[in-house]
N, CA, C and O atoms as a Tinker XYZ file with bonds, in Angstrom:
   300  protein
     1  N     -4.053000   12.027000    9.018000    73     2
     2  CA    -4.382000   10.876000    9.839000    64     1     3
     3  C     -3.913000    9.605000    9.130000    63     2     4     5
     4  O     -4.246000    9.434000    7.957000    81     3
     5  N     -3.114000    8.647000    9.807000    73     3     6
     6  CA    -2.425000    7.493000    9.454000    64     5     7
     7  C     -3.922000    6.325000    9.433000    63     6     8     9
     8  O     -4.881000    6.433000   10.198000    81     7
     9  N     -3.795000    5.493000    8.591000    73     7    10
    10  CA    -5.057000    4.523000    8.437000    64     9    11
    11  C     -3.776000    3.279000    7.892000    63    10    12    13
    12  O     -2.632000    3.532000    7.514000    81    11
    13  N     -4.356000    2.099000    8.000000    73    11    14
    14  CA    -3.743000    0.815000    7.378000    64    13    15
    15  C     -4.347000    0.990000    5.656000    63    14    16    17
    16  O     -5.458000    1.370000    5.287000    81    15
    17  N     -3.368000    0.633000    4.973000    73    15    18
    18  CA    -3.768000    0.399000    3.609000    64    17    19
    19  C     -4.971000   -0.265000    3.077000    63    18    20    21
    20  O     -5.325000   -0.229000    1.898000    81    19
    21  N     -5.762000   -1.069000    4.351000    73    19    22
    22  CA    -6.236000   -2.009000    3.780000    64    21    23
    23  C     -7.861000   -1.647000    3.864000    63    22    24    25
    24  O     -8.861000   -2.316000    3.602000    81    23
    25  N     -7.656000   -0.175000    4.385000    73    23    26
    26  CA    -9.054000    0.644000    4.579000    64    25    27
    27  C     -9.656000    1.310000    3.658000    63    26    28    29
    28  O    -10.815000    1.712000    3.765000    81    27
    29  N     -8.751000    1.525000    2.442000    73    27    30
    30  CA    -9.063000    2.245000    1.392000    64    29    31
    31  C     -9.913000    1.901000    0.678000    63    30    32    33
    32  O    -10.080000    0.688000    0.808000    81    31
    33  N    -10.806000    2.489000   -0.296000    73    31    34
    34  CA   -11.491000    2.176000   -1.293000    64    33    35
    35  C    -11.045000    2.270000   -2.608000    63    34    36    37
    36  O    -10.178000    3.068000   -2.962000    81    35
    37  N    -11.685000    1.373000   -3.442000    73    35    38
    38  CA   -11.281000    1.602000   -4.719000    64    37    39
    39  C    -10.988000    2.716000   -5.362000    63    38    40    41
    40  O    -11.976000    3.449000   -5.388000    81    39
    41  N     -9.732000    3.338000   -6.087000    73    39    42
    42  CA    -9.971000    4.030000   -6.850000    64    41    43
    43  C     -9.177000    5.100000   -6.148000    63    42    44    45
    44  O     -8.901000    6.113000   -6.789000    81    43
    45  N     -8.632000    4.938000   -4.425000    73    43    46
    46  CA    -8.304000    6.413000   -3.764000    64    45    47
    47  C     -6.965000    5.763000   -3.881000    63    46    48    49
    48  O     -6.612000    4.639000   -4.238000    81    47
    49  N     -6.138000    7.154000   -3.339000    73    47    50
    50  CA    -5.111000    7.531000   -3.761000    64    49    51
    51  C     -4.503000    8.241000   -1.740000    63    50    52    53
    52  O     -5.082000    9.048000   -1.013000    81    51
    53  N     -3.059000    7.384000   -1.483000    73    51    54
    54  CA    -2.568000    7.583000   -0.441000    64    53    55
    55  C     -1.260000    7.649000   -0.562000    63    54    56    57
    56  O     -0.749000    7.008000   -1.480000    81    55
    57  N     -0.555000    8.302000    0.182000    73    55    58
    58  CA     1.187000    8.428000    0.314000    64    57    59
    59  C      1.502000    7.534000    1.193000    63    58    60    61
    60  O      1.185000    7.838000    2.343000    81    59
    61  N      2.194000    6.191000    1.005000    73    59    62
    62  CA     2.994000    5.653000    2.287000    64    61    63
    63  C      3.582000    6.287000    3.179000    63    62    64    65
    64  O      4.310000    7.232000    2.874000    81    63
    65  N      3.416000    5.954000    4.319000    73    63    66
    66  CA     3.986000    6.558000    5.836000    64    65    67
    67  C      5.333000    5.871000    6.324000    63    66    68    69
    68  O      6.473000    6.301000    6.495000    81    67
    69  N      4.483000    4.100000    6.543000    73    67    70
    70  CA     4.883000    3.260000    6.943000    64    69    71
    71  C      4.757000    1.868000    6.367000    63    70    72    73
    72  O      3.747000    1.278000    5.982000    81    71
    73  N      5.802000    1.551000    6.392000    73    71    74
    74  CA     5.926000   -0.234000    6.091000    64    73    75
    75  C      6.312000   -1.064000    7.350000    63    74    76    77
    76  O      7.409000   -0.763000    7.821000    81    75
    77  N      5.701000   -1.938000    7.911000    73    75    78
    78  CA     5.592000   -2.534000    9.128000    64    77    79
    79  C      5.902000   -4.345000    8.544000    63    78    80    81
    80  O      5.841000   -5.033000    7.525000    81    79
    81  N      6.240000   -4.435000    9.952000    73    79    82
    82  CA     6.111000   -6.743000    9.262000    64    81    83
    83  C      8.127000   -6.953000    9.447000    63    82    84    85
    84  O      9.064000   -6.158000    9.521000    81    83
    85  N      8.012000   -8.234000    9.455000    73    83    86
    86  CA     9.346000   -8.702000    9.059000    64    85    87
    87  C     10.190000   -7.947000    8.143000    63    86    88    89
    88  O      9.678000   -7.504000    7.115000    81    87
    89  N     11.729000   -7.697000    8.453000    73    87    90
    90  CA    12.785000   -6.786000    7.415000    64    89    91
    91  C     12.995000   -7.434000    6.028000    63    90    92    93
    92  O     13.326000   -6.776000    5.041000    81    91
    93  N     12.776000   -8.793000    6.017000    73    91    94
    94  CA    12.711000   -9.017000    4.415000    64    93    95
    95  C     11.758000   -8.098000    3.838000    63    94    96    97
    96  O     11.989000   -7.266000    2.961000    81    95
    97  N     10.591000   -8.349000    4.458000    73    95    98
    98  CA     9.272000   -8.768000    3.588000    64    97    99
    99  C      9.386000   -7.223000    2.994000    63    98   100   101
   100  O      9.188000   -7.035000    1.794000    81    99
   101  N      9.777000   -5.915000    4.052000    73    99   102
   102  CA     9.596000   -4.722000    4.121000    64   101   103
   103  C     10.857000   -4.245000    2.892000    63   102   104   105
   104  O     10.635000   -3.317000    2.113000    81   103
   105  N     12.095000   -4.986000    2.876000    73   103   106
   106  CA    12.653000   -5.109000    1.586000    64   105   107
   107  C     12.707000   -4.973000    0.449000    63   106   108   109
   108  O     13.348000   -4.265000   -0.327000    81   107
   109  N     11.256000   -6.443000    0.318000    73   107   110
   110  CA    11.044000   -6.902000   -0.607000    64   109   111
   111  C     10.135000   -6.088000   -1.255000    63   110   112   113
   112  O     10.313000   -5.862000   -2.452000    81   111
   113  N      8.660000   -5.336000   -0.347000    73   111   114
   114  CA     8.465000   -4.319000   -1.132000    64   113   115
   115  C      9.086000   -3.069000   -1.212000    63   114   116   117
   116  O      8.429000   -2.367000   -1.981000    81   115
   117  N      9.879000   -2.582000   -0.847000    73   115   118
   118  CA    11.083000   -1.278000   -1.228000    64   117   119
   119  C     11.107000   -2.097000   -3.111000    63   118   120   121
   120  O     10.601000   -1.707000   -4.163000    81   119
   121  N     11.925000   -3.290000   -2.777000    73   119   122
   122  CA    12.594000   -3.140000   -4.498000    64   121   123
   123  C     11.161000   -3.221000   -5.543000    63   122   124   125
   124  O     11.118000   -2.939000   -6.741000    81   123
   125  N     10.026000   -3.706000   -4.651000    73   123   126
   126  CA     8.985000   -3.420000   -5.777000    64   125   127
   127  C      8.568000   -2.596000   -6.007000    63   126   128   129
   128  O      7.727000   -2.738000   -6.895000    81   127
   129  N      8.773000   -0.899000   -5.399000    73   127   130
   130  CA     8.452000    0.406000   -5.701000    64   129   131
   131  C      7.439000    0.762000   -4.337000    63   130   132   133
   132  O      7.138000    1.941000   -4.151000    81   131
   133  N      7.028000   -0.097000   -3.577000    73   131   134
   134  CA     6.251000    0.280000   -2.143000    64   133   135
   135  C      6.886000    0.465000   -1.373000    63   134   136   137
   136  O      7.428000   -0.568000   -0.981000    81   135
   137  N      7.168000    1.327000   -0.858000    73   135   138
   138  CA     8.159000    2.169000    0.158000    64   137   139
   139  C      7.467000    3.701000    0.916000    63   138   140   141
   140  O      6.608000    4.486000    0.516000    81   139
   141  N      8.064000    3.666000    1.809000    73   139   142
   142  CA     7.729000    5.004000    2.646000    64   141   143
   143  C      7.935000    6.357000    1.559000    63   142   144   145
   144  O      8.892000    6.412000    0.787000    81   143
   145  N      7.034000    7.260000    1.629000    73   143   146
   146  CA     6.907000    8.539000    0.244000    64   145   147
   147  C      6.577000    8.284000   -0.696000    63   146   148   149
   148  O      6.480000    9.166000   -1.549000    81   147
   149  N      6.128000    6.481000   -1.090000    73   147   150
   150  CA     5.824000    6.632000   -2.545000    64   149   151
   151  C      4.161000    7.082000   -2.355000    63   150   152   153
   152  O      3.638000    7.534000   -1.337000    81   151
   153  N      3.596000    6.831000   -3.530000    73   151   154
   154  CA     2.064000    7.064000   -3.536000    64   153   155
   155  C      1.738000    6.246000   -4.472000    63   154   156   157
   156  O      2.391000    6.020000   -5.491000    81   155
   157  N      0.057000    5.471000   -3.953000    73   155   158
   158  CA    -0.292000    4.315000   -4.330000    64   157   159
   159  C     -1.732000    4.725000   -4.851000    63   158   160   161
   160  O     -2.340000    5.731000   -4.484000    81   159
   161  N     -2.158000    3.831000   -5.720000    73   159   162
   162  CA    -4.012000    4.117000   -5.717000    64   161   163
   163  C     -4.140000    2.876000   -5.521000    63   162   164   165
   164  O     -3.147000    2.194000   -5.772000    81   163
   165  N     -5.685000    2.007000   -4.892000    73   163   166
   166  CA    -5.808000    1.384000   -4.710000    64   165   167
   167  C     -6.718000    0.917000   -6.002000    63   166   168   169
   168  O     -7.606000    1.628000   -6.473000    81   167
   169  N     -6.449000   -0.071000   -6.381000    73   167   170
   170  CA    -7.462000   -0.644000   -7.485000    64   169   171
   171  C     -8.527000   -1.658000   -7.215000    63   170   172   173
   172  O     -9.667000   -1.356000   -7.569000    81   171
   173  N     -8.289000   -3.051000   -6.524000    73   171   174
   174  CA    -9.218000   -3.569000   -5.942000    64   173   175
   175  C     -8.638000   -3.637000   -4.231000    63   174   176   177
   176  O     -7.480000   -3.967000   -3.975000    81   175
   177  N     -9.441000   -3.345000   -3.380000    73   175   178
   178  CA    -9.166000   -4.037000   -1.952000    64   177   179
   179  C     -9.315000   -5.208000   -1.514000    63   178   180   181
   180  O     -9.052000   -5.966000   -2.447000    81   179
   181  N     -9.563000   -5.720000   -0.703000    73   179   182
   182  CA   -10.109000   -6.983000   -0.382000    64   181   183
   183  C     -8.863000   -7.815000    0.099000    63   182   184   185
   184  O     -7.908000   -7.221000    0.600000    81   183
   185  N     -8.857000   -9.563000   -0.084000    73   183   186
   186  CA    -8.025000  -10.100000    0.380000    64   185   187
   187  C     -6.927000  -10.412000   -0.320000    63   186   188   189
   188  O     -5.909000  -10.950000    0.116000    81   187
   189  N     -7.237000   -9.932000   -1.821000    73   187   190
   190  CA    -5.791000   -9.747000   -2.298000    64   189   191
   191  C     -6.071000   -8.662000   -3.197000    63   190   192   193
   192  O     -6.731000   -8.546000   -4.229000    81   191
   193  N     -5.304000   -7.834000   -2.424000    73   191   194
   194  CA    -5.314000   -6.101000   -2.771000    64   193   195
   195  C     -4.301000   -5.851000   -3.963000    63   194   196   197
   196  O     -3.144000   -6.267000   -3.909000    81   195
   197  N     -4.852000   -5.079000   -5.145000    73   195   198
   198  CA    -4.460000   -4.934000   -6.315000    64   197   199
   199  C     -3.709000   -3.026000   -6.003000    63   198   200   201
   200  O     -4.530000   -2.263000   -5.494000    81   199
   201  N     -2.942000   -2.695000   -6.167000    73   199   202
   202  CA    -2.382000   -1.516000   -5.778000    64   201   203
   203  C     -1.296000   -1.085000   -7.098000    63   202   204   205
   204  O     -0.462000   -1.766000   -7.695000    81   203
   205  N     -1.702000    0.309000   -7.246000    73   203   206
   206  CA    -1.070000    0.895000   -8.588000    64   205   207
   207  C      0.007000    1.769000   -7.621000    63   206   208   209
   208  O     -0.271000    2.412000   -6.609000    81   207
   209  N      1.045000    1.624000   -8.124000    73   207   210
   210  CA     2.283000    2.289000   -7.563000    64   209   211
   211  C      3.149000    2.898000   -9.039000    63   210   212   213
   212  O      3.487000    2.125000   -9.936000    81   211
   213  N      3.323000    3.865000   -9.068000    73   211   214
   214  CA     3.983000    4.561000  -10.478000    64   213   215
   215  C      3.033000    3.918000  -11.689000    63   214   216   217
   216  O      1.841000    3.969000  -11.990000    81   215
   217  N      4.018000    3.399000  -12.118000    73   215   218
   218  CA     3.300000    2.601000  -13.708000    64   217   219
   219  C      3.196000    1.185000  -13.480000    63   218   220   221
   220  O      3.216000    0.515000  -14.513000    81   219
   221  N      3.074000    0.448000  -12.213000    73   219   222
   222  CA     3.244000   -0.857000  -11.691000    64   221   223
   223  C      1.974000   -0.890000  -11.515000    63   222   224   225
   224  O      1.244000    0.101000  -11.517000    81   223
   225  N      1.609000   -2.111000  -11.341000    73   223   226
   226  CA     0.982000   -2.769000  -10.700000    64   225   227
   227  C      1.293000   -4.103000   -9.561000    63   226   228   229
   228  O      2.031000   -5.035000   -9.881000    81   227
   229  N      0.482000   -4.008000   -7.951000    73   227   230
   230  CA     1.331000   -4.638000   -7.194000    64   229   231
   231  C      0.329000   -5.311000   -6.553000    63   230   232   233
   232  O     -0.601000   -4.568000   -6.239000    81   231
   233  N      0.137000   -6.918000   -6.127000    73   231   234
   234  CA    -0.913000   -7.465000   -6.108000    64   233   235
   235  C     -0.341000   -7.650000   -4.522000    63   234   236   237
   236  O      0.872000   -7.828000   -4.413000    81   235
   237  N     -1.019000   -7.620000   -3.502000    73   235   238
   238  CA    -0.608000   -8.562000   -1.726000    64   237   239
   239  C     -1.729000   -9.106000   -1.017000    63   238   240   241
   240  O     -2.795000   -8.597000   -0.672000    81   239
   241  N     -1.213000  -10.343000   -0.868000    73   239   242
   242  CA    -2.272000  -11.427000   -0.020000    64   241   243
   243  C     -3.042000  -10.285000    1.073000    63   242   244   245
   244  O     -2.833000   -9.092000    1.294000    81   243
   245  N     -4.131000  -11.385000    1.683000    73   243   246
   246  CA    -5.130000  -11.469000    2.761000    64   245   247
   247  C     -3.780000  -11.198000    4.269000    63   246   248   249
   248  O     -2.896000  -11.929000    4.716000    81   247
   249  N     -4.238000   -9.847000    4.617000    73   247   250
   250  CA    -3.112000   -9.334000    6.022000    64   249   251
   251  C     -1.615000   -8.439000    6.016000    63   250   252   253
   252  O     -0.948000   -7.915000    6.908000    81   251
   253  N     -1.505000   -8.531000    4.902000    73   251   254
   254  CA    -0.380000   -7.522000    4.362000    64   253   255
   255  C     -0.581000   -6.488000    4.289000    63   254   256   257
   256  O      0.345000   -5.777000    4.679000    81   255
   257  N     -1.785000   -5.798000    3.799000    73   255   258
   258  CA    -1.734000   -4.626000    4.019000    64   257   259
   259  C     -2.084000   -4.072000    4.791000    63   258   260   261
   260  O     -2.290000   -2.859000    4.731000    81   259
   261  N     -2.266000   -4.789000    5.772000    73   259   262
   262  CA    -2.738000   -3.861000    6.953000    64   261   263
   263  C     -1.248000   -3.883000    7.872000    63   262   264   265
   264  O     -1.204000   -4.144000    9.074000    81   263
   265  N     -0.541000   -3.684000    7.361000    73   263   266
   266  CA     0.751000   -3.803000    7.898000    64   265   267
   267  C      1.795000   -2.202000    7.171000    63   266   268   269
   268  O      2.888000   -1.660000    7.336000    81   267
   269  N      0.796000   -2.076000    6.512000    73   267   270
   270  CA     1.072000   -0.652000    5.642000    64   269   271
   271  C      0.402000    0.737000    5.909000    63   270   272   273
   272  O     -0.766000    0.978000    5.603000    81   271
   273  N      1.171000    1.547000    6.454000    73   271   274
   274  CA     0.410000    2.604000    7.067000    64   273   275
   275  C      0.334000    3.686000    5.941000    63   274   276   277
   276  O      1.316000    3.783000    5.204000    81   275
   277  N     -0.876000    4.616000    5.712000    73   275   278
   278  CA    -0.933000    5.230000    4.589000    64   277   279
   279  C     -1.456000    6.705000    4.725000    63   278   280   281
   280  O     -2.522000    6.546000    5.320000    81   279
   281  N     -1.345000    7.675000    4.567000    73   279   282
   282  CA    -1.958000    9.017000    4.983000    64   281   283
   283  C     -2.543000    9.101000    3.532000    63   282   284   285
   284  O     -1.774000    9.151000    2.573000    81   283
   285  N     -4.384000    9.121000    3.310000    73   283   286
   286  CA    -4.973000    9.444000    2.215000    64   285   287
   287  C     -4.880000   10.820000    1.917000    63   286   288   289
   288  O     -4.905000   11.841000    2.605000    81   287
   289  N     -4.745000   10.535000    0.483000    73   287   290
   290  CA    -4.686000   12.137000   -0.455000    64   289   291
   291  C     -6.094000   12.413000   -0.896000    63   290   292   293
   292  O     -6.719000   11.572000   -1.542000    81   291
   293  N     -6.569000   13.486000   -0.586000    73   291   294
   294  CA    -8.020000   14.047000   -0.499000    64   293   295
   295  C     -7.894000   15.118000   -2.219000    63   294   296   297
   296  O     -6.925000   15.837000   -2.459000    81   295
   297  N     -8.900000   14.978000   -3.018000    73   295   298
   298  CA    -8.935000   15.339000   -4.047000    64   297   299
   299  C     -9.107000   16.573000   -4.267000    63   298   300
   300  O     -9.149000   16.994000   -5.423000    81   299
């Protein structure tokens, strides 16, 4: 089941589906390692969502991530 990124709780762990929004912006996170197949954990949620991607760390404003579609990985 597809959920927006911005539903997650601390600490879980989801595979990108989808990246949605303007073709820069969707770009711009490709070259930062957020892209469709990667897998993310979420570290803080809220309005500026802290997100672990590989060995990164990736911070996005209040509405961005809900522009990110995510299928959660169940433990």
């Amino acid at each position: 089941m597809l959920i927006p990124l911005d539903m997650l709780k601390p600490g879980e762990w989801a595979d990108v589906a989808e990246v949605g929004g303007d073709s820069a912006w969707v770009v711009r996170l490709a070259e930062l390692g957020l892209r469709e197949g990667c897998r993310l954990q979420v570290l803080q949620p809220g309005s500026t969502c802290l997100l672990k991607i590989a060995n990164c760390r990736l911070c996005l404003r209040s509405g961005e991530s809900s522009q990110i579609l995510v299928m959660p990985v169940r433990g």
